[in-house]
C-alpha positions in Angstrom: 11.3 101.9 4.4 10.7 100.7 0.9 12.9 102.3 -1.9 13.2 102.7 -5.2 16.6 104.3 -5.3 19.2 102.3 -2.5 22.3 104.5 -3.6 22.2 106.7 -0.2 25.5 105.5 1.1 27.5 106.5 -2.1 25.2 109.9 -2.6 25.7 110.8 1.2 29.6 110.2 1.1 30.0 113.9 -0.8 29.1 116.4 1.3 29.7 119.7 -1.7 26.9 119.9 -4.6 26.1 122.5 -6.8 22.3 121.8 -6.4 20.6 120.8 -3.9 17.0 119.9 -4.5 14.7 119.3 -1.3 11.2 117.3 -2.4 11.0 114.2 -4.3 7.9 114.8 -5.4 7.0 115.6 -9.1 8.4 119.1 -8.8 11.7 117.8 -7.7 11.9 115.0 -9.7 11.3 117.1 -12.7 13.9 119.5 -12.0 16.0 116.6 -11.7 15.4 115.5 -14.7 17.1 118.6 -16.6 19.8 119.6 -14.2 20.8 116.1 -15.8 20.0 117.3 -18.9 22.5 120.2 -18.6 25.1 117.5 -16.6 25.3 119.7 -13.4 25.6 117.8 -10.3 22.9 117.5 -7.5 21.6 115.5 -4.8 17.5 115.1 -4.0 16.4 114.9 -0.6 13.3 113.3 0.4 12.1 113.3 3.7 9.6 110.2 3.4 9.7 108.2 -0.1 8.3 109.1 -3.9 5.0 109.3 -4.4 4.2 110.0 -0.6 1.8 112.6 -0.2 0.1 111.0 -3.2 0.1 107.2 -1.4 -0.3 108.1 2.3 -1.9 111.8 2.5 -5.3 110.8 -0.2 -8.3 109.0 0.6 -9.1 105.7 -0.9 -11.0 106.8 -3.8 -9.3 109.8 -4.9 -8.5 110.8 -8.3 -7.1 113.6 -10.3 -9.9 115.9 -10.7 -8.0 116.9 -14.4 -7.8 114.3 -17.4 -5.2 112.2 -17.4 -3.9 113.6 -21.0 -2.9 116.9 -18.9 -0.5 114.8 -17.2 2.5 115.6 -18.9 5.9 115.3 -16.6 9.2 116.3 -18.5 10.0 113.7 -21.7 7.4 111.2 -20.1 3.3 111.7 -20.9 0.2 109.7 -19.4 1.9 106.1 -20.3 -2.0 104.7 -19.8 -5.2 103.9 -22.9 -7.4 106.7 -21.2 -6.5 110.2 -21.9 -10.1 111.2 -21.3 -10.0 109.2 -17.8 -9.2 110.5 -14.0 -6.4 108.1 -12.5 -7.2 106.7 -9.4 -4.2 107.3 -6.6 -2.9 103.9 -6.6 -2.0 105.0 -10.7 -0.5 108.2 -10.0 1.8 106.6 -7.5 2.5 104.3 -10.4 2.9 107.2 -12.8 5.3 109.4 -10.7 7.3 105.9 -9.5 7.2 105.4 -13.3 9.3 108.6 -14.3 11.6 108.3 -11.1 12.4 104.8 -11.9 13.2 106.5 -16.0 15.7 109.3 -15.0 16.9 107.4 -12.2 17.7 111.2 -10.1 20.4 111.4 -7.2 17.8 111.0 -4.8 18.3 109.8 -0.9 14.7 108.9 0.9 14.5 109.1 4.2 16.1 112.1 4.3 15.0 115.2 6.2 16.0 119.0 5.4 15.9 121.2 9.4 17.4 124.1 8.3 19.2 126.2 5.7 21.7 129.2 6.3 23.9 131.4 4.4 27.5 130.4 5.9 30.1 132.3 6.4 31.8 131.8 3.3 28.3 133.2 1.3 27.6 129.6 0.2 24.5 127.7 1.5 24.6 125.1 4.5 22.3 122.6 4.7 21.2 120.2 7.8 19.6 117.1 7.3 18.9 114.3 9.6 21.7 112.5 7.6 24.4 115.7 8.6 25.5 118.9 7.2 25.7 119.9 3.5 26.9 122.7 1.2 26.0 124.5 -1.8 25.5 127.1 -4.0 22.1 126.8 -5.1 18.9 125.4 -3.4 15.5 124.1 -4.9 12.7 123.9 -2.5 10.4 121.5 -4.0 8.4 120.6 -1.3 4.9 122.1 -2.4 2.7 124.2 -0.2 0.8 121.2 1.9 2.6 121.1 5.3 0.6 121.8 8.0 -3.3 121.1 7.8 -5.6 123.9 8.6 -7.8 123.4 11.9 -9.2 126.4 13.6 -8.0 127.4 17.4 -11.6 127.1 18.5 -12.3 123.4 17.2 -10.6 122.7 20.3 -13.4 123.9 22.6 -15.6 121.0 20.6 -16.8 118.7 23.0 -14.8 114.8 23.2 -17.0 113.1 22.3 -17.4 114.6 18.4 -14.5 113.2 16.5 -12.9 115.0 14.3 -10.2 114.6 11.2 -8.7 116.4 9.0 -8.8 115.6 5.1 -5.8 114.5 4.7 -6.1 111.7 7.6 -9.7 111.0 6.3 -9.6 107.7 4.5 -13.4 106.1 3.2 -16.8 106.7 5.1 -16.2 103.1 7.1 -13.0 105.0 9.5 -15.5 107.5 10.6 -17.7 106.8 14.1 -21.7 105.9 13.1 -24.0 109.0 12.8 -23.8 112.0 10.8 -20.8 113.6 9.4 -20.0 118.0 9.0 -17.3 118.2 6.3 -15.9 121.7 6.8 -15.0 123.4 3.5 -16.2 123.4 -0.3 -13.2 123.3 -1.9 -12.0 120.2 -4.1 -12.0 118.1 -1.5 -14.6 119.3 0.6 -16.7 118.3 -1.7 -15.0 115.0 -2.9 -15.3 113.7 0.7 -18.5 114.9 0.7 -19.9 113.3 -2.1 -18.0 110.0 -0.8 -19.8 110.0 2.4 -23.0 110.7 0.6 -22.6 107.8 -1.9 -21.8 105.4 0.6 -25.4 106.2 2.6 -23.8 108.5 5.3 -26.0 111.8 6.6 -24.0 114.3 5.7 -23.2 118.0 6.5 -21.2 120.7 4.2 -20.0 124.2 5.1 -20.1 126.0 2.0 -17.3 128.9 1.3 -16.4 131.0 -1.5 -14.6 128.2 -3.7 -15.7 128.2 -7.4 -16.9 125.6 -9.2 -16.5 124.5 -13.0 -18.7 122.8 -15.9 -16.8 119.1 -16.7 -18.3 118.7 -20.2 -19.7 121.4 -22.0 -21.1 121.4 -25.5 -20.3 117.9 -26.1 -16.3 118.6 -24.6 -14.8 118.3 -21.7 -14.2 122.0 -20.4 -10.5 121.6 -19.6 -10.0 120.9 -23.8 -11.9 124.4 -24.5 -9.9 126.0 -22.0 -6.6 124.4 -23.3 -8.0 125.7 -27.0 -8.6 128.8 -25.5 -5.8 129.4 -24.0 -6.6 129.4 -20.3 -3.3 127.3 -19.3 -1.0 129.1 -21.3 -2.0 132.5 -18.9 1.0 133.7 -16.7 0.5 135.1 -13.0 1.6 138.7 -14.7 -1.0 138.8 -16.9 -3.7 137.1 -14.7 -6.4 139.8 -13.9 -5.6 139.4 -10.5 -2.0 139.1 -10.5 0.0 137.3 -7.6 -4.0 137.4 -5.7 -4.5 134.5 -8.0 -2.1 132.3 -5.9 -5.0 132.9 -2.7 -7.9 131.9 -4.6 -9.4 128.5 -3.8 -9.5 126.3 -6.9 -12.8 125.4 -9.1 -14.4 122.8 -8.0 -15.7 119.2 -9.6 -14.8 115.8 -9.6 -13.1 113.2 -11.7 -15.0 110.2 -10.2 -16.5 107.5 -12.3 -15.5 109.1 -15.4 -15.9 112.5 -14.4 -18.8 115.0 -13.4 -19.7 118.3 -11.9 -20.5 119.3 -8.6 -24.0 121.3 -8.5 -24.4 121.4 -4.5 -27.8 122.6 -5.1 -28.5 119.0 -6.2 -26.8 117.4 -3.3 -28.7 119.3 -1.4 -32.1 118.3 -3.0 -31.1 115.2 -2.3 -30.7 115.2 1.4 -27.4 116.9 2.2 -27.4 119.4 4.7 -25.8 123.1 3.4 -24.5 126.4 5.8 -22.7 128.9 5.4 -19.0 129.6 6.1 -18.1 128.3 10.2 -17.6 131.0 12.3 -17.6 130.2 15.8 -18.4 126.5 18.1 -19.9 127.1 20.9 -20.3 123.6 23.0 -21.6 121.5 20.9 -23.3 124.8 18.8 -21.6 125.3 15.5 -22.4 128.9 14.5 -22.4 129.9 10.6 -21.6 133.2 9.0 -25.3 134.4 7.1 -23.4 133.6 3.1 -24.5 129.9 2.1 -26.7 132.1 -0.3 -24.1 134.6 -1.7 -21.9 131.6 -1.9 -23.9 129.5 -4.0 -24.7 132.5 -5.8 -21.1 133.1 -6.5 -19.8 129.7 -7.2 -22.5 129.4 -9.9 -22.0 133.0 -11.6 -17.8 131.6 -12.3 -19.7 128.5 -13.3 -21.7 130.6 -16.0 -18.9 132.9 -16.9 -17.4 130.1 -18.2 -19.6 128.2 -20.1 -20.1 131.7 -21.6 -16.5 132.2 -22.6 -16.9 128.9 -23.9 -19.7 129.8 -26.0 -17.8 133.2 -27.6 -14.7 130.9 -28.3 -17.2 128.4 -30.4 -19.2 131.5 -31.8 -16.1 133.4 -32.9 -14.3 130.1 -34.5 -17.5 129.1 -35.9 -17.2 125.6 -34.3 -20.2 123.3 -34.6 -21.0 121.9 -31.1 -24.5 121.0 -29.3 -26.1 123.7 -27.8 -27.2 123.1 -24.2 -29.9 124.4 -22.5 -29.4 127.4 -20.3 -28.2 127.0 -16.5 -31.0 126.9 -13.7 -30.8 126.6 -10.6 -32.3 123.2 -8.7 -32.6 124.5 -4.8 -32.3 127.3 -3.4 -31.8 128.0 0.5 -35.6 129.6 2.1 -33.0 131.3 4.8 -29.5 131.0 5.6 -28.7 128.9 8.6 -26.7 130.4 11.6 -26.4 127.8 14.0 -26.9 123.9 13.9 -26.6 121.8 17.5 -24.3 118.8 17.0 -25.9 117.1 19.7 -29.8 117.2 18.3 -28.8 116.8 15.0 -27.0 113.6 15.3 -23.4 114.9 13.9 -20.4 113.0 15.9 -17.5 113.7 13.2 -16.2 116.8 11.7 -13.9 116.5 8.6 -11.9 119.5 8.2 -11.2 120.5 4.7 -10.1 124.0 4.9 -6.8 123.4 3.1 -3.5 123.6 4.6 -0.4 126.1 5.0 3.2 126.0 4.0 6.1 125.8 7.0 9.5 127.6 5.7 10.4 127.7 9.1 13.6 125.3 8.2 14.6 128.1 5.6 17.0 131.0 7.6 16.7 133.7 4.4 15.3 136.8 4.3 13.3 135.0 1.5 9.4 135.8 2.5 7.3 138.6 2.7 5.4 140.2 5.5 2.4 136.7 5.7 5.2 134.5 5.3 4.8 133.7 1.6 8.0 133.5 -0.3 9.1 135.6 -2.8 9.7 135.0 -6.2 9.8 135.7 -10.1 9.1 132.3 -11.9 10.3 130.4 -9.2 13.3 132.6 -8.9 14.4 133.8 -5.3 15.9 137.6 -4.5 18.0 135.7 -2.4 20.7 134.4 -4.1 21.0 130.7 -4.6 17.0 130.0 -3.7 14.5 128.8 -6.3 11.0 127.3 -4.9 9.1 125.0 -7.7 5.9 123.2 -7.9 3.8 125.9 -6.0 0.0 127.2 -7.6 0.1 129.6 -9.9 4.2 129.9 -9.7 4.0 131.0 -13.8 0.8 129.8 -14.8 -2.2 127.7 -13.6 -0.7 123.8 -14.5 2.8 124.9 -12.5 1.1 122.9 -9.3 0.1 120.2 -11.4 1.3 117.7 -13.8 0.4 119.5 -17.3 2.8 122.5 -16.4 5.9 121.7 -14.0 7.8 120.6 -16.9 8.2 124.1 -18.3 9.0 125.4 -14.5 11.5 122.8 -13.8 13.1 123.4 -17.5 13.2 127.1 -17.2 14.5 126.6 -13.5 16.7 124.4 -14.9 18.3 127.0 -17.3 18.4 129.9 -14.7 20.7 127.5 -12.7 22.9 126.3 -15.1 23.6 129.8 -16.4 24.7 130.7 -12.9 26.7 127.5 -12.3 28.5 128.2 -15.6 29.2 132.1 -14.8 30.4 131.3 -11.1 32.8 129.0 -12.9 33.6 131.2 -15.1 34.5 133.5 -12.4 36.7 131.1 -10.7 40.5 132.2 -10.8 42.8 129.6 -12.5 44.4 127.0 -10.5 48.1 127.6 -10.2 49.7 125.5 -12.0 51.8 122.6 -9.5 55.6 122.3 -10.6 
């Protein structure tokens, strides 16, 4: 395996850190970056390399679906000469190789975390797949994207309809010839979507309750009003839905060729086939819940509600900006759908893009809740010694993206080192040797 950081040997020699930090993604790296900053020692473990999930688990054209001037890891900003533009994947691995390569972390790759314990002693054990560990305080960095989603019943789909998950789906040429179901509207439900649609495939979609969000309103890009506004500056306890906020499904839209909406109305004006949520398969009989209406309905009322908020920010600062004309809607469904047959209607693949779950299993604290979801405040454990970073909505809306993991991974950063420095403070003098 490539590397950027062939120190292993030396890092791997101690076997005692104050920190331990599991994920070398951007969420790890970052807090990284200012457990340097306050000179306490740490090791990063990495299961695969930097950059991974961004290099091996996107599909060829895949970009960020903010601007690239939101991308703002700790001390080290979008380096590029388009703020305004979507990186493509191949620059994002650049970009987070980029600020690995500047702090130059403690990292081993290669290295798997399989479990962590409370020892005997209170302190933290760690196995890897490179032996045991200790410590006193644990970051789990290793975002929420473990396990893809597939339901129990795509099994009883017949052998002969392929199916792939998202994150295995690569460009439209990987899939078998005929028509293509993408299962789920969420960002990249509808990404792969449009992909396929773009490169002449007959597509599919199962449409769910995601959102979806104007790109450029009023002559600016919607995700500069919401920064003016405010919007990324809301914390999870002040949200109007609280800690629900962490469930919802994110807006959708894309940052392709320069950056556009999604209307699925118009895709589906122009050939692409809509249902409604997928409840049941039956044979080769995919059987749909009766809400491709209410969820159309839906995605465009959040839509609205926020060119609306955009328009009482402009009125209320007395902003000059181009009016636009008031939203409409293209297509509408004459019935929803409530069963297609793969078979007659030509589909052989099924691209599941229902998301994917988090596996803690490897983490032996009474750390989660009743669903399994760990518990926090601000990244901050019950358990002693546990922090979790880089997760949606951990403070506010950015702390699973670029534009706000710095001020997780600082504040985590400051939590720890005040502990460090009060445990040894606590510490009893050495006695002194004669």
């Amino acid at each position: 395996m490539n590397t950027l950081f062939p120190q292993s040997t030396q890092l791997l020699s101690r076997r005692d850190y104050p920190v331990v930090i599991v994920g070398g993604g951007q969420a790890g790296l970052s807090t990284s970056h200012f457990l340097q900053q306050h000179g306490i020692a740490h090791i990063v473990f990495e299961k695969n390399r930097v950059a991974h999930s961004w290099r091996n688990d996107r599909w060829d054209t895949f970009c960020l679906v903010t601007p690239n001037w939101q991308c703002r890891l700790p001390d080290f900003p979008y380096p590029g000469d388009d703020p305004q533009g979507f990186m493509l994947k191949d620059q994002i691995v650049d970009y987070v190789e980029a600020f690995a390569r500047k702090i130059a972390p403690p990292i081993v790759e290669g290295v798997a975390v399989n479990h962590v314990v409370r020892g005997k002693s209170g302190r933290l054990e760690v196995g890897t797949s490179a032996g045991q560990f200790t410590t006193d305080h644990i970051v789990v960095a290793t975002g929420g994207y473990d396990i893809p989603i597939v339901p129990a019943y795509a099994a009883s789909l017949p052998a002969h309809i392929h199916q792939v998950h998202s994150v295995d789906y690569r460009n439209p040429e990987s899939l078998p010839a005929g028509e293509v179901l993408v299962v789920g509207s969420g960002q990249s439900g509808v990404q792969i979507m449009e992909d396929l649609h773009l490169a002449g495939r007959k597509v599919h979609l199962c449409v769910g309750p995601a959102p979806r969000s104007p790109r450029v309103y009023r002559g600016r890009e919607a995700t500069e009003w919401l920064m003016d506004m405010g919007y990324y500056e809301l914390t999870v306890d002040r949200h109007p839905l609280g800690e629900k906020a962490r469930e919802k499904t994110n807006h959708y839209m894309t940052g392709r060729d320069g950056g556009h909406e999604i209307d699925l109305r118009k895709f589906a004006r122009d050939g692409v086939r809509l249902y409604g949520s997928l409840a049941n398969i039956q044979g080769s009989t995919l059987e749909f819940l009766p809400d491709l209406t209410a969820n159309l309905d839906d995605a465009d009322e959040v839509y609205v509600s926020i060119r609306n908020d955009i328009d009482k920010y402009i009125a209320a600062h007395g902003i000059d900006a181009p009016e636009e004309p008031a939203f409409s809607k293209v297509w509408a469904p004459e019935a929803d759908p409530l069963s297609v047959d793969c078979a007659a209607a030509g589909i052989t693949t099924i691209v599941w893009a229902i998301g994917f779950r988090p596996d803690y299993r490897w983490i032996e604290l009474p750390a989660f809740d009743g669903r399994g979801h760990p518990k926090y405040q601000r990244g901050v454990s019950p358990v002693p010694g546990l922090y979790f970073l880089g997760l949606p909505w951990l403070h506010t809306w950015g702390s699973g993206r670029f534009l706000g993991i710095a001020d997780d991974a600082r504040h985590l950063a400051g939590v720890i080192a005040g502990r460090v420095a009060q445990g040894a403070e606590a510490e009893p003098p050495q006695a002194a040797v004669a």
